[in-house]
N, C-alpha and C positions, 0 to 999 in steps of 0.2 A: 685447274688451279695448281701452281705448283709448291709440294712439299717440300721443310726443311730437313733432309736428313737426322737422321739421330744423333750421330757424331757431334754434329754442329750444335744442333740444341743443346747437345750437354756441356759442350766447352761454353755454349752463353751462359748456361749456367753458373758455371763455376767460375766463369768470369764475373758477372754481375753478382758470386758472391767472396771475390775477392775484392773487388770496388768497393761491396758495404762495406767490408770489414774495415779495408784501408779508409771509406770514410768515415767511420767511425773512431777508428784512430788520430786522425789527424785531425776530427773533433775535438777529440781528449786533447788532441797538442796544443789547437788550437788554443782551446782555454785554458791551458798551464795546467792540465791534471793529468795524471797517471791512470794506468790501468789501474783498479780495485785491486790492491793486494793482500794476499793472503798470507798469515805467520805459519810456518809450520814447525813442529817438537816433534821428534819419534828416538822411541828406543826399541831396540833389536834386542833377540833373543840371546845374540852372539856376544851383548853388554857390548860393542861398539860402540854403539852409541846408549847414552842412558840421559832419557828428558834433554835433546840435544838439541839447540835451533838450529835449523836448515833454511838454507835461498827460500827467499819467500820465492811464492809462487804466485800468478796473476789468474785475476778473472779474462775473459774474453768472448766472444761469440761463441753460441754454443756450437758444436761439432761432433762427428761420432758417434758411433752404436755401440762403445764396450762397457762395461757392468756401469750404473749410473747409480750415484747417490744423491738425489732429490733431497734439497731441504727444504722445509715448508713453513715457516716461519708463521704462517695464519692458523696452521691447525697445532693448536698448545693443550698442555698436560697438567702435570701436577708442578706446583712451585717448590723449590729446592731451598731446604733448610742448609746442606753444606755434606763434608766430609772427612774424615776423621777414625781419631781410633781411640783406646782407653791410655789414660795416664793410671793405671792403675799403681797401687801400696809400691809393689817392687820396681815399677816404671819412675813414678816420682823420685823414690831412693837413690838408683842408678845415676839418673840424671843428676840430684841435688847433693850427692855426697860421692858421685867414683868420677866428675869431671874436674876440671879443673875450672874457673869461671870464665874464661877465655875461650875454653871447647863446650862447655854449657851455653854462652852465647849463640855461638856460631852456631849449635845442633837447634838451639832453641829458632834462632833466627831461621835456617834451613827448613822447621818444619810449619811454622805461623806465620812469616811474614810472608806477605800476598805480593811483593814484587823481587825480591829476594830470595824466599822460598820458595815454597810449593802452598803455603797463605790456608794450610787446614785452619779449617772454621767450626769441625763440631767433635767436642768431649764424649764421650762416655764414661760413669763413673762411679766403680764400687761404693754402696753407703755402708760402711763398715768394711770388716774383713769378708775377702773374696778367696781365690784358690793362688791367687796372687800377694801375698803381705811376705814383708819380710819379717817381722819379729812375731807371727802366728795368730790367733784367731781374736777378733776383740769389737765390738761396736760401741755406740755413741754412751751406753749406759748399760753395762753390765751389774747393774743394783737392783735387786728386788724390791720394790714390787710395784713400782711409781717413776716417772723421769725427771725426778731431783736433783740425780747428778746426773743430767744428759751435759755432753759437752765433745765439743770436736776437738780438742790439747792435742789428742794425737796426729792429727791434719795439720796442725802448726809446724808442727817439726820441720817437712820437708814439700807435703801433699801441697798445700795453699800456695805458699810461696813460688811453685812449678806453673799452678793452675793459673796464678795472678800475674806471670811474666807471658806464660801464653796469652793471657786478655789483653796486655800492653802490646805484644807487638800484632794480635788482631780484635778490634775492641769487639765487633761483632761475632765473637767465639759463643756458641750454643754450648749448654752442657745437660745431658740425661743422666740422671741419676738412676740409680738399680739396687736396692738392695740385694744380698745372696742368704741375706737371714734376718729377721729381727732378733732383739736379744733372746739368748735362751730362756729368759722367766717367761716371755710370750709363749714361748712353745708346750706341745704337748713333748714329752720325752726330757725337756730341759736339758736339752744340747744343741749349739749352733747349726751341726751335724744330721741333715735329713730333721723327719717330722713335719708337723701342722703345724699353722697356728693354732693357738688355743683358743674354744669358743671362747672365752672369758676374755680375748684378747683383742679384735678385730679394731675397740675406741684407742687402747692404746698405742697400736702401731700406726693408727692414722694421726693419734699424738707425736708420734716418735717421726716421722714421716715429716708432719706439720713443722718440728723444729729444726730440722736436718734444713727445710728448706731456706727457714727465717735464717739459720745462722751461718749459713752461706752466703745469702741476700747481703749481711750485714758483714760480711768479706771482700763485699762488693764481686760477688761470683751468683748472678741467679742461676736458678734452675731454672730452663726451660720445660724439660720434661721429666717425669719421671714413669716407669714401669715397677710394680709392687713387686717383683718376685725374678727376678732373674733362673733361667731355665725350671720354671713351676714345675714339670714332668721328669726330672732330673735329680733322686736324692741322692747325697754323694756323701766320701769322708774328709769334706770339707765344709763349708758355711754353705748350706742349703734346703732348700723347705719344697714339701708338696704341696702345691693350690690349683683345686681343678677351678674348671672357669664358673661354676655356682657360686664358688667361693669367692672369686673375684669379683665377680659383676657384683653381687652382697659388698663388697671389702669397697667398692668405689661409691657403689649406690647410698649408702648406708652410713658410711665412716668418712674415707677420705675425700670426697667432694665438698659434704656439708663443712667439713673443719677446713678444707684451703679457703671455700666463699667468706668462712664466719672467720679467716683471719685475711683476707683480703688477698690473697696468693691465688694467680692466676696460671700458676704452672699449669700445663698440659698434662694428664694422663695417660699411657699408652698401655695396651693390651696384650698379654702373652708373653711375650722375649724370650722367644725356645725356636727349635726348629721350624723350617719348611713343610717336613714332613707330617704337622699336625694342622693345617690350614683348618680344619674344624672346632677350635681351640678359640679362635678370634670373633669366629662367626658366634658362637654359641655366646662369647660376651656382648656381640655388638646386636644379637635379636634380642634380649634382655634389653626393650624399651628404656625402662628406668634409667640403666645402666649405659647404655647407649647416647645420650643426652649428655654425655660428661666427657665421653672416651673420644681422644684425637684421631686414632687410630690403633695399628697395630706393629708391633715389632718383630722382627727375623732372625733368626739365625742361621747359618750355610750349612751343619753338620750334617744333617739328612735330610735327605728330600730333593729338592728341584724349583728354582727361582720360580716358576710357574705358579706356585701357591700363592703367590703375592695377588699373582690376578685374579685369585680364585676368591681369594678373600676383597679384591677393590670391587670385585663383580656383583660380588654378594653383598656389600655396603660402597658401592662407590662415593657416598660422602662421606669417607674417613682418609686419613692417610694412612701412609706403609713407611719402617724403615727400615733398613734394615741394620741392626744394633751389635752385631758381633761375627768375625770370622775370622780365625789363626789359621798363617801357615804353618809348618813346621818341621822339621826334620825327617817328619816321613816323606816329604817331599819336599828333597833338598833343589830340583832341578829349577836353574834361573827360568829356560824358555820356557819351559810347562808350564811353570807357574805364573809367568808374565801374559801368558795364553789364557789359561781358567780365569784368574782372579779378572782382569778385563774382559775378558766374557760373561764370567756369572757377575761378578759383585759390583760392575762400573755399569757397562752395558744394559747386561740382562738383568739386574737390580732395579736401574732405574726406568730401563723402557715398558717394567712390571712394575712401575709407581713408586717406585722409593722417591723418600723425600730428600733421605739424607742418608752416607753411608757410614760406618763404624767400624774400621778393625778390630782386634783388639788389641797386645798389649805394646803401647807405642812403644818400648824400650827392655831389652832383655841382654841378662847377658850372656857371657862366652859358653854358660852351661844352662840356657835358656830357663833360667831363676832372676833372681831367688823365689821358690817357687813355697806354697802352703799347702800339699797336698791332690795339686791337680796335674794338670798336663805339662809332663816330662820332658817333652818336645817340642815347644810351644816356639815360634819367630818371633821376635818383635817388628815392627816396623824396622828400627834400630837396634843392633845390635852394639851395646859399652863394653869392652874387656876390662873388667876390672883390672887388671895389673898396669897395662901401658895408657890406660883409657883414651884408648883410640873407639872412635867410631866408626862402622859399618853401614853403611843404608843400606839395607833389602831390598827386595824385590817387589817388596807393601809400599816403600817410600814412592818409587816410581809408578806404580800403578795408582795409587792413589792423587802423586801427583799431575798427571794426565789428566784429571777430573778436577781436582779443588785449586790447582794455580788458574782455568779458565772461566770454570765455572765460579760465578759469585751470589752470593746469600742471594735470594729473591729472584734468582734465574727460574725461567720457566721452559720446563721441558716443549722441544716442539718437536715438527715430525722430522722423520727423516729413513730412507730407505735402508733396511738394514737385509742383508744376504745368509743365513745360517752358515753358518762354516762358512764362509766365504768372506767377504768385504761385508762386517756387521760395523755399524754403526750407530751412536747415539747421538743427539743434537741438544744445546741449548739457547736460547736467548736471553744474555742479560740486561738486569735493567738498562744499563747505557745502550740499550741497542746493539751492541755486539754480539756478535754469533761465535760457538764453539761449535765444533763437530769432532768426536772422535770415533775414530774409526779401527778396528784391528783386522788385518789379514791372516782370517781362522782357516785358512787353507795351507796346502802343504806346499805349495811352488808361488814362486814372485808372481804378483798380481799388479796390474794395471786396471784404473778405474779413473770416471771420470765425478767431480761432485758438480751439483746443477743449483746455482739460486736467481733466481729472480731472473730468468733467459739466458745467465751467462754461465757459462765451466772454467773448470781447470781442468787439467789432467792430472793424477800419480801414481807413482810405482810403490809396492811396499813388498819387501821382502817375506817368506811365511813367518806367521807367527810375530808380527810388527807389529808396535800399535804408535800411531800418530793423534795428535792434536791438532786442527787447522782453527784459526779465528780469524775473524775481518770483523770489517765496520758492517753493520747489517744495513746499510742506506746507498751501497750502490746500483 
């Protein structure tokens, strides 16, 4: 019998698979469709391009063996509350008294509106004075010894009116609230300044708590969530308190659950809001039975430690959530590509592929002297940077990484899979509820990368420069 050479066989091959491919296109022609195409945004390290749309790109036949990013759309994760950062005391000010109402729109519009902007969807948000106030330390009821004169007047000035133009131009804006202190008559020491709560105190603050929420509500601003204690492990010479996690789990089990039920407040509670570095902090509240039964999850912060604790703590109660609630850059590290590098690494990527639900900056607006500040960090970025003199605006390096994530990704997107590379072509995936697919990807390597992404049988190809990070989305239905 005679054989067909190898030669031969392989050009049938590659014949018969250029006839599919060509019949498969002129399927598409056929019926008046196009290739699936895909959007793509990327901004380079070099600031060339910053959140920039490029030639879409098509799906096609799959083809090739170079790095491949698999999306998986069947195997899904945790559902995504949003993204964001703090409008904190001096962010609100900036914005509502050194813009002009013309450049207040437009910054406002650039950071909330979802077709427009970059559509952030979640607040984070000092309950009183933080390390952040412009006119120095002060909460809802500085009166001893009762919350008679509890009142937000000072939110009115400038704080509310910031928060309630961000809810206009995105209605479904989440906001977590934080205190850095209860009043000091709660405290033992009777200073804003470090200390405990006082045992005498634990009904009152979950009173104090309870009204913070109501009169927000009735601002038409809920809380979604709130955490008791902003960096509990952290006493500082600013608005700050010690609560180890006994104290907590007690502080939720005990006081603030029973009064949000017995006033009808469904806010969520979250657990912790400090460092990575103490992943034993969340657990200890969420094996506390009692306490556990109340607790949504747990919150993050970047300062120390290693995104990895997040898993450590979903491991150890995988029915909770993760968010992660706070991370500044800042002047110690002024470099654009570095930081377009880390911050989409850790706090996009490796955030959420570690279960965050939702992400947090912090302080969305700072100015030329990164204040006005109350005693904390000297160095701090904003999102945005306001010069007060000419009030010109700035967007950082936070605006863009951030919006990479929250222009694609929308409220109730659910994380799905997708192949991610360490150093290399790392990637994270979403699917929103319309069905759309986001994928972003950053090229953590040091030289231009080519890669191919794969859904549903068919690829594209792309190139990214080191240190790039792109956004791709399509319809998730071809």
């Amino acid at each position: 019998m005679s054989r067909v050479p190898r030669a031969r066989r392989r050009m049938a091959l590659v014949v018969s698979f250029v006839l599919a491919a060509a019949t498969a296109c002129g399927l598409l022609a056929e019926q008046g469709l196009a290739a699936p195409a895909v959007q793509v945004w990327v901004t380079t390290g070099d600031q060339s391009k910053l959140l920039q749309q490029q030639p879409s790109v098509h799906f096609g036949p799959d083809h090739g063996s170079e790095t491949t990013v698999d999306v998986d759309e069947d195997a899904t994760y945790q559902t995504m509350d949003g993204f964001g950062a703090a409008f904190t005391d001096s962010s609100a000010w900036l914005v509502a008294n050194k813009l002009d109402p013309a450049r207040r729109d437009e910054l406002m519009a650039k950071l909330f509106a979802p077709d427009t902007g970059i559509g952030l969807s979640m607040l984070r948000e000092p309950i009183g004075a933080s390390d952040f106030t412009v006119n120095g330390d002060y909460t809802y009821d500085d009166t001893c010894c009762d919350l008679n004169d509890f009142s937000i007047a000072h939110d009115r000035k400038y704080l509310l009116p910031v928060l309630k133009q961000a809810k206009a131009l995105n209605p479904g804006l989440k906001i977590i609230g934080t205190p850095w202190s209860p009043p000091a008559w709660m405290k033992t020491g009777g200073s804003l300044h470090g200390g405990r709560l006082d045992p005498g105190s634990p009904g009152l603050f979950a009173d104090y708590l309870v009204r913070y929420v109501q009169a927000y509500a009735a601002e038409g601003l809920p809380i979604a969530a709130i955490t008791l204690q902003n960096e509990p492990h952290h006493e500082a010479a600013y608005p700050s308190m010690r609560m180890d996690p006994g104290e907590q789990a007690a502080l939720i089990k005990n006081e603030v659950r029973p009064k949000f039920k017995a006033n009808g407040i469904d806010t969520r509670i979250l657990a912790w809001d400090h460092n990575w570095n103490e992943p034993n902090y969340p657990v200890d509240v969420l094996d506390d039975p009692a306490a556990k039964r109340f607790v949504a999850g747990s919150a993050f912060h970047c300062y120390d430690g290693d995104v990895g604790a997040q898993n450590q703590v979903h491991q150890a109660h995988p029915d909770k959530g993760i968010w992660l609630t706070e991370c500044s850059g800042g002047q110690w590290a002024p470099d654009f590509a570095h930081n377009l590098k880390w911050q989409t690494q850790n706090l996009i990527i490796g955030a959420t592929r570690n279960w965050a639900k939702g992400v947090t900056f912090w302080n969305m607006a700072l100015d030329q002297n990164h204040g006005p500040t109350n005693g904390g960090c000297s160095k701090c970025r904003g999102v945005v940077t306001v010069d007060t003199g000419s009030g010109k605006v700035d967007y950082n390096v936070e605006y863009y990484v951030l919006g990479h994530a929250s222009k694609f990704v929308r409220q109730g997107a659910q994380r799905i899979d997708s192949s991610s590379y360490p150093n290399d072509i790392e990637s994270v995936a979403f699917k929103n509820p319309d069905g759309s697919i986001a994928l972003l990807a950053l090229n953590a390597g040091t030289q231009e990368k080519s890669f191919k992404v794969r859904h549903n049988g068919q690829s594209f190809d792309y190139t990214l420069p080191p240190g790039a990070v792109a956004t791709f989305t399509w319809n998730g239905a071809h």
